[in-house]
ZAMARGU-4260 file (C-alpha; in steps of 0.2 Angstrom, whole numbers, plus 5000, padded with zeros to 4 digits):
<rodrens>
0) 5738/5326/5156 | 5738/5322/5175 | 5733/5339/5180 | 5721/5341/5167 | 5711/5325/5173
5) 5713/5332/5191 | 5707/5349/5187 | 5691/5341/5180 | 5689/5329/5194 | 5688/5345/5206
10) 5676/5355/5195 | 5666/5339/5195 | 5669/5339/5214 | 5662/5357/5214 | 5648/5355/5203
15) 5638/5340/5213 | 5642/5347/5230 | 5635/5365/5225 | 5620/5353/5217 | 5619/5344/5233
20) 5619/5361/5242 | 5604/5366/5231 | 5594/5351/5233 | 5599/5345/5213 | 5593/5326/5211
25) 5608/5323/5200 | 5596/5314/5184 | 5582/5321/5176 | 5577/5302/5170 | 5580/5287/5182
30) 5576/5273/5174 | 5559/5275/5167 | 5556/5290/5181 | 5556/5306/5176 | 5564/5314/5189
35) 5558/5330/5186 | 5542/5329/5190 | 5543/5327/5207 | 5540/5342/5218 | 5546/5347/5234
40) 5543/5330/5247 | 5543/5319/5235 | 5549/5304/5231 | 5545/5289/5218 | 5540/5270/5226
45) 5540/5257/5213 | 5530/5244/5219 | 5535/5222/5216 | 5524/5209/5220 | 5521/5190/5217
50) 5502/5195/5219 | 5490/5210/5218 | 5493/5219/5233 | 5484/5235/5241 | 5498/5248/5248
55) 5489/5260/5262 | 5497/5274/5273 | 5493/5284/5288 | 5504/5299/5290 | 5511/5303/5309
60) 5502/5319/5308 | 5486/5312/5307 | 5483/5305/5324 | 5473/5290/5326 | 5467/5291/5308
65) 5463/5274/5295 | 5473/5269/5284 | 5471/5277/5267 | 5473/5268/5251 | 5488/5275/5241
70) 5489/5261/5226 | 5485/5243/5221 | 5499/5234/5213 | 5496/5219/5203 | 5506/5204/5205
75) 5522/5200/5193 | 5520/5218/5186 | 5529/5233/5193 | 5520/5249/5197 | 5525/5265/5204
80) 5517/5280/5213 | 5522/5297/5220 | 5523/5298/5240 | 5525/5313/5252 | 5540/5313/5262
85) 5538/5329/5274 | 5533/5318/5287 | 5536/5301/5293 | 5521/5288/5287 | 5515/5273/5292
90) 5512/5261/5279 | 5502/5241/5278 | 5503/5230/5261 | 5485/5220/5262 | 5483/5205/5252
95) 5471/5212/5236 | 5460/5223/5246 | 5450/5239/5236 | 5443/5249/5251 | 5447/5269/5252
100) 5449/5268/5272 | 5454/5253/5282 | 5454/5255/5300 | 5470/5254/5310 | 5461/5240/5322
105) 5458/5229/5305 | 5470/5215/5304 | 5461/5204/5287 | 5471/5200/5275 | 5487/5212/5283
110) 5504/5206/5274 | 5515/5218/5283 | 5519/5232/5292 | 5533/5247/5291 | 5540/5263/5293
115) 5550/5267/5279 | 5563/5283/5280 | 5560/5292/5265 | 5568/5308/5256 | 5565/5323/5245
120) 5568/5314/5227 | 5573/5298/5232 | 5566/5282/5222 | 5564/5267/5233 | 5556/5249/5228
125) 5544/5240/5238 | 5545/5222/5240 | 5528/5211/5246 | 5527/5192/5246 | 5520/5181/5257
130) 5535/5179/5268 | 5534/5198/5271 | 5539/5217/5267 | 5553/5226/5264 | 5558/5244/5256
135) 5574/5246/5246 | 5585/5260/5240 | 5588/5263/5223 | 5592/5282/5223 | 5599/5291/5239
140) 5587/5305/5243 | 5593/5324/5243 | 5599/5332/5260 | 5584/5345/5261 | 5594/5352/5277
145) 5608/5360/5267 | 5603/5374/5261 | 5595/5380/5278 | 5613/5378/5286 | 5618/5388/5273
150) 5607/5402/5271 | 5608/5402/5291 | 5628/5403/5289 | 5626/5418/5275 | 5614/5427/5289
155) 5626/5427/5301 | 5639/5432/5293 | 5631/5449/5286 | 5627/5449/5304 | 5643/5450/5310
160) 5650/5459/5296 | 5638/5474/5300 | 5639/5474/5317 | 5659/5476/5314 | 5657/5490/5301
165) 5644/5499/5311 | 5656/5498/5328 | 5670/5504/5319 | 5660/5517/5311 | 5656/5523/5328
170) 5673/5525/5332 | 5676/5537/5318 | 5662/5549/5320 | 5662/5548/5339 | 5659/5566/5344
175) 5661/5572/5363 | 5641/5579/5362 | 5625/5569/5358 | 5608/5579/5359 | 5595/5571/5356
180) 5574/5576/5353 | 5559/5571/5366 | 5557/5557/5355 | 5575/5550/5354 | 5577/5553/5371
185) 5563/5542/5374 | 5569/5527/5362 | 5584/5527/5374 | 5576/5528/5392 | 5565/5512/5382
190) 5571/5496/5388 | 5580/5488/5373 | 5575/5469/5377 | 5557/5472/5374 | 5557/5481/5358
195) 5571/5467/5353 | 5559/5453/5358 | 5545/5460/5347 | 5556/5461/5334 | 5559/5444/5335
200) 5544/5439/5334 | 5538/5451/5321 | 5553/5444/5309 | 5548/5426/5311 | 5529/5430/5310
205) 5533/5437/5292 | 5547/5423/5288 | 5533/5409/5291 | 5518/5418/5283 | 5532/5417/5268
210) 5531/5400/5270 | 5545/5395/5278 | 5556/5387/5266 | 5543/5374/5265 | 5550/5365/5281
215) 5535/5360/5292 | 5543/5361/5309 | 5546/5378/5303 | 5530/5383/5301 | 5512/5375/5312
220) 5507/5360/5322 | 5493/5352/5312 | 5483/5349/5327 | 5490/5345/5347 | 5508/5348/5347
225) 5520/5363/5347 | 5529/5366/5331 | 5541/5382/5330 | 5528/5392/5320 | 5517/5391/5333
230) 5529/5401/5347 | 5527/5416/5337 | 5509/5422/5338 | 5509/5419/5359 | 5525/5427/5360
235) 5517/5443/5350 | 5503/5441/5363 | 5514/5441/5377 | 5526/5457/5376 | 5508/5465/5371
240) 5506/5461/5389 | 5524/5465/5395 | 5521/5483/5387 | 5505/5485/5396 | 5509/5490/5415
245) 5523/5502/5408 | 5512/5510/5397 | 5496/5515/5408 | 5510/5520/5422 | 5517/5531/5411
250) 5501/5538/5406 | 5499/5539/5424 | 5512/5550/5427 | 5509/5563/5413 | 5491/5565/5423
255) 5479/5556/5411 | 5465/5551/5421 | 5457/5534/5421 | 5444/5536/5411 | 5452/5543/5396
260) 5465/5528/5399 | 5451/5517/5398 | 5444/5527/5382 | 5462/5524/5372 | 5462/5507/5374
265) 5445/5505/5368 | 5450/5514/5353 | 5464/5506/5349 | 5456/5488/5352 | 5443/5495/5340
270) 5453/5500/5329 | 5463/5483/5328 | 5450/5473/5328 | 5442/5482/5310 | 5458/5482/5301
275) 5461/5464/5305 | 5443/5460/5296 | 5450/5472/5284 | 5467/5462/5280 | 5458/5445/5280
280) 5450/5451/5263 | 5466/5450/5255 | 5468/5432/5260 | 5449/5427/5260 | 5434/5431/5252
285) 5426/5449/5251 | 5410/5444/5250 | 5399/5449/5264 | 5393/5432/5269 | 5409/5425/5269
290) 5421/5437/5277 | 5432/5430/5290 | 5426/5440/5307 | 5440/5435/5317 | 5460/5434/5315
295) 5476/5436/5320 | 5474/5456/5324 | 5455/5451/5331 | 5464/5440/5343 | 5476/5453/5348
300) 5462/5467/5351 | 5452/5457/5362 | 5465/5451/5373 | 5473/5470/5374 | 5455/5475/5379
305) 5453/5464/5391 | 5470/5462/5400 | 5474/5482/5398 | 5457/5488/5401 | 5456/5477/5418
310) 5472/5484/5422 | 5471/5498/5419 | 5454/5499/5429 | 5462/5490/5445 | 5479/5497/5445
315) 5483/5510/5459 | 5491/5523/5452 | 5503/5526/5468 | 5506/5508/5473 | 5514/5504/5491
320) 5523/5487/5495 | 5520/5479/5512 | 5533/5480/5523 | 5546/5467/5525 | 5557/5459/5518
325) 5541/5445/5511 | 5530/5461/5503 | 5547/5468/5495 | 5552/5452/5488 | 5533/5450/5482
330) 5528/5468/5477 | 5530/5463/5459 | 5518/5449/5461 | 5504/5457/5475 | 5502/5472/5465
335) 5494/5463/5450 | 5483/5449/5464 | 5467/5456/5455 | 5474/5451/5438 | 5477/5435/5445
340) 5460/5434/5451 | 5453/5439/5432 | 5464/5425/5425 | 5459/5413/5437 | 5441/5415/5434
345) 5443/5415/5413 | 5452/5399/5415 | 5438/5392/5425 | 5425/5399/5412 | 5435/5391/5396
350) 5437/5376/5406 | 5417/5374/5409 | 5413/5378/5392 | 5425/5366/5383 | 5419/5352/5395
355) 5400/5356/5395 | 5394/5364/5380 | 5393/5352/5365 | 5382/5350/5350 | 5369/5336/5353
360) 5377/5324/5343 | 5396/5326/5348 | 5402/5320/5364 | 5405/5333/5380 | 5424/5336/5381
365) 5430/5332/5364 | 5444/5344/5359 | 5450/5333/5343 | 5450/5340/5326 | 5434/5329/5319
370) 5432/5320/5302 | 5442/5303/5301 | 5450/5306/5319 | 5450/5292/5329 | 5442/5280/5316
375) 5427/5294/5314 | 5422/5295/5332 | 5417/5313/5331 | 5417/5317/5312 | 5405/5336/5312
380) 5412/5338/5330 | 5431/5347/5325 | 5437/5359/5341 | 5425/5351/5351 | 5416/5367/5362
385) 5427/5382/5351 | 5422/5376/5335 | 5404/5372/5339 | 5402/5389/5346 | 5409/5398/5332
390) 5400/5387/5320 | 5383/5391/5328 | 5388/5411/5332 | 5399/5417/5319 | 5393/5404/5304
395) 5403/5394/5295 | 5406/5406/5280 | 5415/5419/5294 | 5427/5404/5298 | 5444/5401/5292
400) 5441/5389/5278 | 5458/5383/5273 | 5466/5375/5289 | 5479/5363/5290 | 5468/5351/5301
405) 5452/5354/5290 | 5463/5347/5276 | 5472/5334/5284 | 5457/5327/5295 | 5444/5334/5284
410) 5427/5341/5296 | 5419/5355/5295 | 5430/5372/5296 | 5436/5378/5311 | 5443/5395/5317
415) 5462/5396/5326 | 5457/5411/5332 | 5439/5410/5336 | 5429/5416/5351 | 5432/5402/5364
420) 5451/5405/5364 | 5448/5424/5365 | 5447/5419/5385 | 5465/5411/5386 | 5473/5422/5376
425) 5467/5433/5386 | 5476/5425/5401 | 5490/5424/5392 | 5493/5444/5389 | 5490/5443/5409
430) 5504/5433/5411 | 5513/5447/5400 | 5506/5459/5412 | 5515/5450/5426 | 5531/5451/5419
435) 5527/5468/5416 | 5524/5472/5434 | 5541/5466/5438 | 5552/5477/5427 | 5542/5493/5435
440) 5543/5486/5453 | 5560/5477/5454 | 5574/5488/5449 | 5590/5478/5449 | 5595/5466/5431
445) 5595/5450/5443 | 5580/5451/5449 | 5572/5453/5435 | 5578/5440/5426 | 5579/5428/5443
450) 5559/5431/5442 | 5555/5429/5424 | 5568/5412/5425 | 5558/5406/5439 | 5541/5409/5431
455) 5546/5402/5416 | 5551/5386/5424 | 5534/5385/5434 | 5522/5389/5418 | 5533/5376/5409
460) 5530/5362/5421 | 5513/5365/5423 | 5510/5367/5404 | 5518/5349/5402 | 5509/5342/5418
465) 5494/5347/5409 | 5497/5341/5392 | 5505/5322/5401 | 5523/5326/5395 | 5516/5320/5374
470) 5509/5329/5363 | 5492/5317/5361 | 5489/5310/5378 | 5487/5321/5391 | 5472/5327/5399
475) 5476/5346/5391 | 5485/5343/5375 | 5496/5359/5369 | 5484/5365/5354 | 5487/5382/5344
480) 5471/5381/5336 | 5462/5378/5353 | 5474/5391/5361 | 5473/5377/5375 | 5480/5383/5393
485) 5494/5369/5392 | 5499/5379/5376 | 5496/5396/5386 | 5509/5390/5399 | 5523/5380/5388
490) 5523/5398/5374 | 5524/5410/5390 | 5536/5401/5398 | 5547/5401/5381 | 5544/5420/5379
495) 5549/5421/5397 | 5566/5412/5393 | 5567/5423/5377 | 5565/5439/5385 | 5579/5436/5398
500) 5590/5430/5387 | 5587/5446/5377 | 5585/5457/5392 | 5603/5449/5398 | 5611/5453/5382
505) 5604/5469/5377 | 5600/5479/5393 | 5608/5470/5409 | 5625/5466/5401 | 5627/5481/5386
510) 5633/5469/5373 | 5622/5471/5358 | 5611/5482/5353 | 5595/5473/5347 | 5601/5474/5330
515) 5596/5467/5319 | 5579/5466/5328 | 5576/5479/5337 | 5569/5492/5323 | 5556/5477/5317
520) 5551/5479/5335 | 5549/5498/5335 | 5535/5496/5320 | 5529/5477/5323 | 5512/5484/5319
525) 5515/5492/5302 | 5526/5478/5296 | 5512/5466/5300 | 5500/5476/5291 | 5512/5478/5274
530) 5517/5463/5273 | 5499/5456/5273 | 5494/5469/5259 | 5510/5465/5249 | 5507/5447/5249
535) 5505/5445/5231 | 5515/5459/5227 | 5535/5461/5218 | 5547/5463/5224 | 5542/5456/5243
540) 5535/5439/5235 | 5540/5431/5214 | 5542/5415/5209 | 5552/5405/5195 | 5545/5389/5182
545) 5555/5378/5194 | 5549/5381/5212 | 5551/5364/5218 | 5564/5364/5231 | 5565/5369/5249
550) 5579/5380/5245 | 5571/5389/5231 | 5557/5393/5242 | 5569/5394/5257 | 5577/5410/5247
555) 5562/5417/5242 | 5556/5416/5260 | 5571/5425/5267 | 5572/5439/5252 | 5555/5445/5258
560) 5556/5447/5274 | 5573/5454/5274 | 5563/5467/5264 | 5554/5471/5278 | 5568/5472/5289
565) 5576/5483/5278 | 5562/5497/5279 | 5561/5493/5297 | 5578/5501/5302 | 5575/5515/5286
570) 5556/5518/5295 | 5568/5520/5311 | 5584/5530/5302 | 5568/5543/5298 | 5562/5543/5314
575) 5544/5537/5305 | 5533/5525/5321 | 5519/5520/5318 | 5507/5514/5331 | 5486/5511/5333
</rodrens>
């Protein structure tokens, strides 16, 4: 009998922490609360009062923003309502006031303020009287963390499971003779790092275009601020810079002339550019008037235009260091000074623009999103100088219509990859370029990653000197959808770290082989491109009655992209690479 009730106990055991694991409440009713209703970041408040009170909220993520009426709760009755718990809020109990908005600076009639802590499927009670405020627990919230750690945990072991069956697999069909085509001889003369490092950030591209599991710090900052999302499109940028240097000297060397250089990276620009418009059809409107002109490949073309093409125009085909032992230390950095010069003069023109040119009605310098920011200082002026000039040259039916800030600030639409930020993103693929310079002009591993190290420390403390070391305040914040130049210098100096880290690991040190990264990186632009077209389509994206939980989408999330992973490395097994 003892062992029977011990027995259950464990199953029980089992049960609620494989429930706990997958995010499971543990009731479908709670009281009158009807537990399954809620969606993911959701939780019940049940409001209690000995008068009618007004409950408003300001969320973090909407900087400087009024308070906006959430519910009215009448005195000696208890009432309920559904709050969002992705992100911490602010919230202020007023005694019996009706308005929509109240402004952050407006005091009358205040009861209380708080912060409350709440969770995913949590029920909490709010407690107003005149003496004060206070929030209390009635159901513990689920831990939304859990499966991440273990979908993390279950990618790293295949990981190492693989890279344990594909070592001792090498053992057994080692044979004393490889022979390899041009083409596989190239792949293995390619440094490993780089195509690792796209890979990377191809993966991740595709993981938080999946969504991301739901998880917000996963996926883009709403306005100022840098979330992890936001790394992965800069990074792209970046290597695309890395990768130019190597290529147009190798061009070089097989005896392409200039000219005909100059003509391929027009084409492929070209080429880019159309088939961005074309994909943002599949996500957007294909009406005429309302295609979206500009995009994630748009950005990229424009930027490989002009930091290639300028390259590529400038760069001496035989280049010789000064003497010395200054001119060889420096050799990496003298041989791209006219690059320098190109970025230094686009930063002073983006600079200009964003502090001069203004609607009439919007103040010169604003770079804040519009709408109820700042009590409505600004509300038709979102992105400041980039939005105006896309509004006024592109039309709001090109724009992106659907942004986060748009929805959470309201304003008219603005573009994250519009025509002003084509100018710093175009620095940035300079700064790419740099790095570049240094694995064709530095030979040794140190080096290398002693210059990359030391860049990456200077772009990060100018990045933050710029954005005043907080993520609203300084006089540069770091913005994606501004493509700011304190977000330019933080995201270089992270791809800097990234790449030496990988370049340590993968090229420097022989320890791993890029895996499971590296063929990702060897067809970044075709995986791009199908997941985009395969958005909608089984088996790369499905969905079940119940999608409601961070893990649910967490699994779904990770099952697509590993799709695309999958054909990656059989796109490479074939020897299939595609390139524009």
């Amino acid at each position: 009998m003892n062992d029977s009730v011990i027995e259950d106990s464990t199953w029980e055991w089992y049960k609620d922490t494989v429930k706990s694991w997958l995010e499971d409440p543990g009731v479908g009713q709670f009281g009158d609360l009807n537990m399954t209703s809620l969606n993911m970041d959701q939780a019940f408040v049940l409001g209690v009062s000995d008068r009618n009170v007004s409950l408003y909220s300001v969320s973090d993520d909407c900087f400087r923003c009024p308070f906006e009426l959430l519910k009215t709760f009448k005195g000696g009755v208890q009432g309920s309502l559904v709050v969002n718990t992705a992100r911490r809020a602010t919230w202020r109990v007023y005694d019996d006031v009706r308005e929509k908005y109240i402004s952050a600076a407006n005091t009358t009639g205040l009861i209380c303020q708080l912060r409350p802590e709440l969770g995913q499927f949590g029920v909490y009670t709010l407690n107003a009287s005149a003496d004060g405020c206070d929030v209390r627990t009635d159901k513990e919230p689920v831990n939304i963390y859990l499966p991440l750690l273990l979908v993390l945990g279950l990618l790293l072991g295949a990981w190492v499971l693989y890279g344990l069956g594909k070592f001792i697999l090498s053992r057994i069909r080692r044979t004393g003779k490889l022979r390899y085509g041009d083409k596989e001889l190239a792949l293995q003369q390619r440094l490993r790092a780089l195509d690792t490092f796209r890979g990377m950030a191809i993966v991740f591209m595709i993981f938080v275009n999946d969504g991301a599991g739901g998880y917000w710090w996963l996926e883009h900052a709403t306005w100022n601020g840098l979330a992890a999302g936001d790394l992965v499109f800069p990074a792209f940028l970046w290597i695309m810079g890395v990768c130019i240097p190597l290529s147009v000297k190798s061009a070089y060397a097989k005896g392409i002339p200039r000219w005909k250089i100059l003509l391929q990276i027009l084409r492929r620009s070209v080429m880019m550019f159309l088939l961005g418009i074309s994909l943002n059809t599949i996500y957007g409107s294909n009406m005429l008037g309302e295609i979206r002109i500009f995009g994630v490949l748009q950005r990229l073309a424009v930027a490989y235009l002009i930091a290639a093409g300028f390259y590529a125009l400038t760069a001496p085909k035989y280049y010789t260091p000064p003497r010395g032992a200054c001119g060889q230390a420096l050799k990496d950095l003298l041989s791209c000074v006219w690059c320098w010069v190109l970025a230094a003069v686009l930063v002073a023109l983006h600079t200009a623009i964003t502090l001069l040119v203004h609607h009439p009605d919007c103040p010169a310098g604003y770079m804040g999103p519009g709408g109820k920011h700042d009590d409505w200082v600004a509300p038709e002026c979102s992105g400041g100088a980039a939005g105006y000039i896309d509004r006024l040259l592109l039309g709001e039916g090109h724009l992106y219509q659907n942004s986060d800030a748009r929805r959470t600030y309201g304003g008219p639409p603005t573009d994250p990859e519009g025509l002003l930020g084509c100018l710093t993103s175009a620095v940035q693929a300079l700064l790419g370029v740099q790095a570049g310079a240094t694995v064709l002009l530095q030979r040794s591993h140190k080096a290398r990653v002693s210059r990359w190290l030391a860049w990456a420390l200077v772009l990060a403390l100018a990045g933050a000197l710029l954005a005043g070391f907080s993520r609203e305040h300084g006089v540069i914040p770091i913005n994606k959808n501004l493509w700011s130049m304190s977000f330019v210098l933080v995201t270089s100096a992270c791809s800097l770290t990234l790449l030496s880290i990988c370049y340590t690991f993968t090229d420097a040190w022989r320890l791993w082989g890029g895996g499971p990264f590296r063929a990702p990186g060897l067809n970044a632009i075709a995986l791009y491109v199908g997941h985009s077209v395969c958005a909608h389509l089984f088996p790369f994206h499905w969905r079940v009655p119940y999608m409601r939980t961070h893990s649910v989408y967490l699994v779904e999330a990770v099952w697509g992209t590993a799709l695309w992973v999958i054909i990656a490395h059989v796109m490479a097994k074939k020897k299939v690479f595609i390139s524009l």
